[in-house]
C-alpha positions in Angstrom: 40.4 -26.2 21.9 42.7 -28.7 23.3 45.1 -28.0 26.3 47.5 -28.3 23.6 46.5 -26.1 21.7 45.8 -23.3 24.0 49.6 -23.8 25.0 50.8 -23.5 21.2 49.0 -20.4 21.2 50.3 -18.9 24.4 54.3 -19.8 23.0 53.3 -18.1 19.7 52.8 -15.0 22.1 48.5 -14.6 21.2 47.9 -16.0 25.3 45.7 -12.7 25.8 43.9 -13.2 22.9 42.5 -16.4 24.5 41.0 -14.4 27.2 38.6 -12.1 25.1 35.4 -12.9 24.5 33.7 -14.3 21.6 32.0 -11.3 20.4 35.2 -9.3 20.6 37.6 -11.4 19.0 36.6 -11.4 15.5 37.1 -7.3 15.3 40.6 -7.5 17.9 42.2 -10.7 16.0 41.3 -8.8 12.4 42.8 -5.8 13.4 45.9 -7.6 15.0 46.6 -9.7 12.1 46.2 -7.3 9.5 48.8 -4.4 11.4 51.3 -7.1 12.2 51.2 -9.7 9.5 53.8 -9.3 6.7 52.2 -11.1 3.5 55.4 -11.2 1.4 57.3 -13.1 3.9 54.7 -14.8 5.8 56.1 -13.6 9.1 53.8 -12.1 12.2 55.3 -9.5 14.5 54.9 -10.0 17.8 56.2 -8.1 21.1 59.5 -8.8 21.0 60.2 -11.2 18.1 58.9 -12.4 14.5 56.9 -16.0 13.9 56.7 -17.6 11.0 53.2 -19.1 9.6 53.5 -22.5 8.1 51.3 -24.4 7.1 52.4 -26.8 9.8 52.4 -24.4 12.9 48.8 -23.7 11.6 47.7 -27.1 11.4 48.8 -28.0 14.4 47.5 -24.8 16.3 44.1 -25.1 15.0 43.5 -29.0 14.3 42.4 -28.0 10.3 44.2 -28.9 7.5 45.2 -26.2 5.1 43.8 -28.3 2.2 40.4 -28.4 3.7 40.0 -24.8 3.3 38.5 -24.8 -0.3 
């Protein structure tokens, strides 16, 4: 990841997450995401506040465009 992205996914308030290591993070970020993620409005909760997923905030995040998935 870019030093970019790393700092986009710091503000949307995963920093810790980047810390783990590989082996752990696909059971911690499954069982995150799935507790905190409302499907019906799109919306993670975090901490202290709410983030909206668009398709925008993921692209830029992650560098892969939505319509590449399939």
């Amino acid at each position: 990841m870019t030093t970019t992205q790393w700092d986009i996914v710091r503000r949307m308030g995963f920093g810790k997450i980047l810390k783990l290591k590989v082996d752990e993070i696909k059971s911690v970020l499954g069982h995150f995401v799935v507790d905190r993620l409302d499907t019906k409005n799109m919306v993670i909760r975090l901490a202290n506040k709410r983030s909206r997923l668009t398709r925008i905030r993921y692209e830029n995040c992650w560098s892969y465009h939505v319509g590449e998935l399939g």
